[in-house]
C-alpha positions in Angstrom: 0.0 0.0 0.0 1.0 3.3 -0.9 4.3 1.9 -2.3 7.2 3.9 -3.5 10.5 3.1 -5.4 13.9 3.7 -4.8 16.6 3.7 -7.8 20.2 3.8 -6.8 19.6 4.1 -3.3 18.0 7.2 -4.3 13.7 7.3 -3.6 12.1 8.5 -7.1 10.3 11.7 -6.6 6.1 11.4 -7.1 6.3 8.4 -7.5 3.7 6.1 -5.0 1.6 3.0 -5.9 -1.3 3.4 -3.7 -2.4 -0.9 -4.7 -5.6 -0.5 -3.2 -9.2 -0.6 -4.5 -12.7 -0.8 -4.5 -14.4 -3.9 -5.6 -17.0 -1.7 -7.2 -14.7 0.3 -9.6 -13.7 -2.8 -11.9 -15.0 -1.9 -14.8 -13.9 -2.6 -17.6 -12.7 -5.7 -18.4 -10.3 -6.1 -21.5 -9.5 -9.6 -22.7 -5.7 -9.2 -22.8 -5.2 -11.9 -25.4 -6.2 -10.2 -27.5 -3.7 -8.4 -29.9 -5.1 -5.5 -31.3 -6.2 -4.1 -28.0 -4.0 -2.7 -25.5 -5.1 -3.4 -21.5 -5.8 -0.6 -19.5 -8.0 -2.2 -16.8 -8.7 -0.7 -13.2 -6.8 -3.1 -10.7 -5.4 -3.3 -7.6 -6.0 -5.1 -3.9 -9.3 -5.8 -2.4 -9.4 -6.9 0.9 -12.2 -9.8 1.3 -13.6 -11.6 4.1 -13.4 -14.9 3.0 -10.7 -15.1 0.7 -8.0 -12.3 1.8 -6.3 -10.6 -0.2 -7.5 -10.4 -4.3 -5.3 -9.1 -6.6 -7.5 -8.2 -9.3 -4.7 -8.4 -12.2 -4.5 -11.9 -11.1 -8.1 -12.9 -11.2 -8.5 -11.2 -14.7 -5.6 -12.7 -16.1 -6.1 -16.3 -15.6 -9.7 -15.7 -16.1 -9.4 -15.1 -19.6 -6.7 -18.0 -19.9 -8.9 -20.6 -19.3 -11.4 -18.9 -21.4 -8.8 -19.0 -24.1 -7.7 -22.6 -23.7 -11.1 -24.1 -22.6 -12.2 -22.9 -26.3 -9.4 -23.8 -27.8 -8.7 -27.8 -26.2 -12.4 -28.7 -26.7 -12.2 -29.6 -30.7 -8.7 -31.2 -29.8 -10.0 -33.8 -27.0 -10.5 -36.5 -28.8 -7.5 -36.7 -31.2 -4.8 -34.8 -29.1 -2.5 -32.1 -29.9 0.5 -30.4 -29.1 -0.3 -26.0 -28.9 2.1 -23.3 -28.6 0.5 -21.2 -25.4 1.0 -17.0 -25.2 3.6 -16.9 -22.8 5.2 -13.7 -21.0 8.6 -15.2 -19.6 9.1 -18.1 -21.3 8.1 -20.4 -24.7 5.1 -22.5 -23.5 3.9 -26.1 -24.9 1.4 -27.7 -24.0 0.9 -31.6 -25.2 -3.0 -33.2 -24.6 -3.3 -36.6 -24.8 -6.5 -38.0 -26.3 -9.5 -38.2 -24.1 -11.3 -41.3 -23.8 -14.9 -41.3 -25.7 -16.4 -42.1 -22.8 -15.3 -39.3 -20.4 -16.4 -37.0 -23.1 -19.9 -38.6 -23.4 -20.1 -38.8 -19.7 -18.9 -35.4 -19.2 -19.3 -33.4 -22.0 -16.5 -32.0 -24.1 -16.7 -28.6 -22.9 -16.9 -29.5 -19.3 -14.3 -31.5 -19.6 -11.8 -28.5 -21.5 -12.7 -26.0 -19.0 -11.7 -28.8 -16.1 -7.9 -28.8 -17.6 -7.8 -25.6 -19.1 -8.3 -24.5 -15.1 -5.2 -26.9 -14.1 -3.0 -25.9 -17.3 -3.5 -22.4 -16.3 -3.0 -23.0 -12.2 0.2 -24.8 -13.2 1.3 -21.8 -15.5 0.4 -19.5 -12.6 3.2 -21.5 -10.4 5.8 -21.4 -13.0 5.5 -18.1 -13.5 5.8 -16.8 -10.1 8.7 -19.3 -9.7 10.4 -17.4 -12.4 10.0 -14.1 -11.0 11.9 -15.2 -8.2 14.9 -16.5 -10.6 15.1 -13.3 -12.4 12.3 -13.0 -15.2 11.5 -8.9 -15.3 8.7 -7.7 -17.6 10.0 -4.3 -17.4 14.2 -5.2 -17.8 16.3 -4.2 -15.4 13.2 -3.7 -12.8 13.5 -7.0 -10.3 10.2 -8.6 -9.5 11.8 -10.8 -6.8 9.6 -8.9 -4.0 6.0 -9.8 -5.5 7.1 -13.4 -6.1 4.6 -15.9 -4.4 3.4 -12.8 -2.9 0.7 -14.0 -0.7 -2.0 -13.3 -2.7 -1.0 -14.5 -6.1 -1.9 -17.7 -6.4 -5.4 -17.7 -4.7 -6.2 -14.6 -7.0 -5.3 -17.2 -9.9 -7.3 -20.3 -8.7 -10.6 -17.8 -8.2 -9.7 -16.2 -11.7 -9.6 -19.6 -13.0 -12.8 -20.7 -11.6 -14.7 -17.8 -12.9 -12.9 -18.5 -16.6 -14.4 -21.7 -16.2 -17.5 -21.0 -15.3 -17.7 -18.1 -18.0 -16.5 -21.3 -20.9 -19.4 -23.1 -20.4 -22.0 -20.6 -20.7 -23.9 -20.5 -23.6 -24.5 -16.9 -24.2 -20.7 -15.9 -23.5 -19.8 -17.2 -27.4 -17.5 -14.2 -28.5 -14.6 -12.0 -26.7 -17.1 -9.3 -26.5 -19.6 -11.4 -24.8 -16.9 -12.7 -22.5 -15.6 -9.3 -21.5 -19.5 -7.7 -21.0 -19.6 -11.5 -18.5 -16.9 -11.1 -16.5 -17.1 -7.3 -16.4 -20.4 -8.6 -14.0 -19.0 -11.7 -12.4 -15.5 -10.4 -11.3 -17.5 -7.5 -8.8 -20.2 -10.1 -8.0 -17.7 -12.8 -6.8 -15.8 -10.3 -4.6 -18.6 -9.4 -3.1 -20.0 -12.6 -2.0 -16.2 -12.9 -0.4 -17.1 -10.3 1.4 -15.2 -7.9 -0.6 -14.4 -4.7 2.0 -14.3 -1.0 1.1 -11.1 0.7 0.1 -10.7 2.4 3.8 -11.2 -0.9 5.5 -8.6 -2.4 3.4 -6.1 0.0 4.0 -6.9 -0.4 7.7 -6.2 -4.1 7.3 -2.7 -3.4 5.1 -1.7 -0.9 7.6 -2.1 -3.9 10.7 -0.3 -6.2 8.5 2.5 -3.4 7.9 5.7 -5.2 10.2 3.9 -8.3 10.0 3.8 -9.7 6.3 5.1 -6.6 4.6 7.1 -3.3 5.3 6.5 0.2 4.7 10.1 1.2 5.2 11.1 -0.5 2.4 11.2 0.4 -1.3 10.1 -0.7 -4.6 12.4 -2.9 -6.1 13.9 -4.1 -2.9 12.4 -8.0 -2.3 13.1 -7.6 1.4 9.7 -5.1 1.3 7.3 -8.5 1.2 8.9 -10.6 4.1 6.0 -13.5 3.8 4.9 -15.2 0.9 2.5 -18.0 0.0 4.3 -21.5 -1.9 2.0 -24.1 -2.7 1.6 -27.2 -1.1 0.0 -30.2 -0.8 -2.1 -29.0 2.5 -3.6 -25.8 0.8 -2.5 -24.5 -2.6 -5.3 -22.4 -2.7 -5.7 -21.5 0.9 -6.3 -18.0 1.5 -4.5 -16.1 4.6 -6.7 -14.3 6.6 -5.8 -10.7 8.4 -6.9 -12.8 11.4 -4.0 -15.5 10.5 -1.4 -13.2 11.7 -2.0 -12.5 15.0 -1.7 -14.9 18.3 -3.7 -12.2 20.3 -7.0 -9.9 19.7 -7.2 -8.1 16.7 -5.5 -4.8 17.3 -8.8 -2.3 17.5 -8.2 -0.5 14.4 -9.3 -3.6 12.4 -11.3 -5.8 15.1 -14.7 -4.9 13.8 -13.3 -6.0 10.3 -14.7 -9.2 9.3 -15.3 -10.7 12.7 -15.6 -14.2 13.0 -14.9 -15.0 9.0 -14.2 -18.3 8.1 -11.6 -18.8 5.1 -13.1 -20.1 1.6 -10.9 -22.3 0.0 -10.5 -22.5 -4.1 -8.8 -25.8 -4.8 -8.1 -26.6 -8.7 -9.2 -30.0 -9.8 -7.1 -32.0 -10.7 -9.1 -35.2 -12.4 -11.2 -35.2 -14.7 -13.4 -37.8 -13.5 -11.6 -40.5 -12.2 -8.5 -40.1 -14.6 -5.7 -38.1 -13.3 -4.7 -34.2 -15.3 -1.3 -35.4 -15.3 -2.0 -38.4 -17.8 -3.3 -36.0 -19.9 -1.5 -33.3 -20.4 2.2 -32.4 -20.3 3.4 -28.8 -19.9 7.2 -27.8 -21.0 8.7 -24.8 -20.3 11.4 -23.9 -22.3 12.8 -20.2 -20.5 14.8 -17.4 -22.6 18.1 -15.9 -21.7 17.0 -14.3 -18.3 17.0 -18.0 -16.6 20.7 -18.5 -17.6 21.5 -16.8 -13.9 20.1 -19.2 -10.8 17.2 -20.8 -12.1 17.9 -24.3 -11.1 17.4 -26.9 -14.3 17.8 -30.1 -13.6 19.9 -30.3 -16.8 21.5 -27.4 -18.2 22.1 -28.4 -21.8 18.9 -28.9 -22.4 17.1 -25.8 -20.4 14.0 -27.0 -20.2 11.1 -27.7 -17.3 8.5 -29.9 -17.6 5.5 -30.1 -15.3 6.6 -32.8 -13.3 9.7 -31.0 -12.2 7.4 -28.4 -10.7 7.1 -29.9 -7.4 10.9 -29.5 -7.1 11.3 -26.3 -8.3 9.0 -24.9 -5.9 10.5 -27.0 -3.0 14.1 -25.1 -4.1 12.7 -21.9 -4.4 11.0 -22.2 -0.6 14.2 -23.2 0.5 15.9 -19.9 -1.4 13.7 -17.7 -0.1 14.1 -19.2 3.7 17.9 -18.1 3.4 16.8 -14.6 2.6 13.6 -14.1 4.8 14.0 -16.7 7.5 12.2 -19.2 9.1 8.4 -18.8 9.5 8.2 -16.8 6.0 5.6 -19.3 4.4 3.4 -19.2 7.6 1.1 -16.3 8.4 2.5 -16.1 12.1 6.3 -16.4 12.4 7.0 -18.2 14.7 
């Protein structure tokens, strides 16, 4: 909240990120695979009851992911085929493996893309903020180390990826316009029932957390400004951490009439499609540019790729990295 940025050691004059919005100042939504349209959207944080922390780029962006690859697997289930995906950090390939007839008959062919296009896009999600940690910068030269796992990303994906889902099987939401008019409704609506809080609530809740899971002193790019961050695991990828989750005692009074007594709505991403596993259906390789010739751990160098399977491990080292820098207790909402 409110974040500023230092260059040089020096902080950059009006310059301050304030991160925070309203859940009700949304609109509009902008598909942003599209080419020909640039994506100017409204985001920011949104402080929920339910599910924490949103990060409304998040949502949006693996919302219209699945959308994408939901539309695009469900004429492919039944032979198989190997896609080139639209990939920020990294050349993406995606293999699916032919779907048995009767899955599809049982299921449906659309409800059975949207089911792994929600997986494919989760498992993206990981990888990417894996590779922000290892040195992948949108803008070049700007480190993104600090938002990396940030403890909001990856819930923000799984509810984006849900709502992509949902908005894939609808019958009326058959073009990108249709989509973006949908999920220009569903995005403020699903907040909402989280119990999406007003912008001065949410800054209330930031500014409790401030010495807690974040630090004000601290300045854009430095990655010491988020001190706890949320790695997946097999107990709750998609968890979410409540403001609640960081405090042994009472609420400190500022923020004690925020929420009280909310109960934290999990968003896990299947991964079966009926009883068949994702994983024998689809392969993901990741295939990173010159940026991950630095620390990004490959299992074998000369060929500098990652496959899904390796993900597991990739996230194991990159907890283990970011221990050494922010200590023990950095993956738990309460240090200990």
């Amino acid at each position: 909240m409110d974040l500023r940025a230092q260059l040089v050691g020096v902080d950059v004059p009006l310059f301050e990120i304030g991160n925070i919005v309203d859940a009700s100042s949304l609109l509009p939504h902008i598909y942003d695979l599209r080419e020909d349209t640039p994506v100017n959207e409204p985001n920011g944080l949104v402080y929920t009851c339910r599910g924490g922390w949103i990060d409304t780029a998040h949502v949006r962006e693996t919302s219209d992911l699945v959308f994408f690859l939901a539309r695009s697997l469900v004429p492919r289930l039944a032979t198989g085929a190997t896609m080139e995906l639209p990939a920020r950090d990294t050349a993406t390939t995606l293999v699916l493996h032919p779907v048995a007839q009767e899955v599809l008959d049982r299921l449906g062919p659309t409800r059975v893309a949207t089911i792994l296009a929600r997986w494919i896009a989760f498992r993206i999600a990981i990888w990417h903020e894996a590779t922000t940690w290892y040195g992948y910068e949108s803008v070049p030269g700007f480190s993104e180390r600090l938002s990396a796992f940030s403890i909001e990303d990856l819930y923000s994906d799984a509810l984006g990826g849900r709502i992509g889902g949902e908005l894939a099987e609808r019958r009326d939401v058959a073009t990108v316009s249709d989509y973006e008019a949908a999920m220009g409704i569903a995005l403020p609506r699903v907040l909402d029932r989280l119990g999406a809080q007003p912008v001065e609530r949410s800054r209330a809740v930031m500014a409790a957390l401030d010495g807690r899971w974040w630090t004000s002193t601290r300045r854009v790019p430095d990655v010491l400004l988020v001190t706890h961050r949320a790695l997946p695991d097999e107990r709750r990828e998609t968890w979410p951490w409540l403001v609640a989750d960081a405090f042994d005692e009472d609420l400190p009074s500022s923020i004690a009439d925020v929420c009280p007594g909310a109960i934290a709505h999990e968003r896990p991403v299947p991964d079966h499609v009926d009883d068949v596993s994702i994983r024998s259906l689809v392969d993901i390789e990741w295939r990173p540019g010159a940026w991950a010739d630095g620390i990004l751990p490959f299992e074998d160098r000369t060929e500098r790729v990652f496959r899904e399977r390796d993900l597991s491990a990739l996230v194991a080292a990159t907890r283990q990295s970011m221990r050494l820098l922010l200590g023990d207790g950095f993956d738990e909402p309460r240090a200990p």
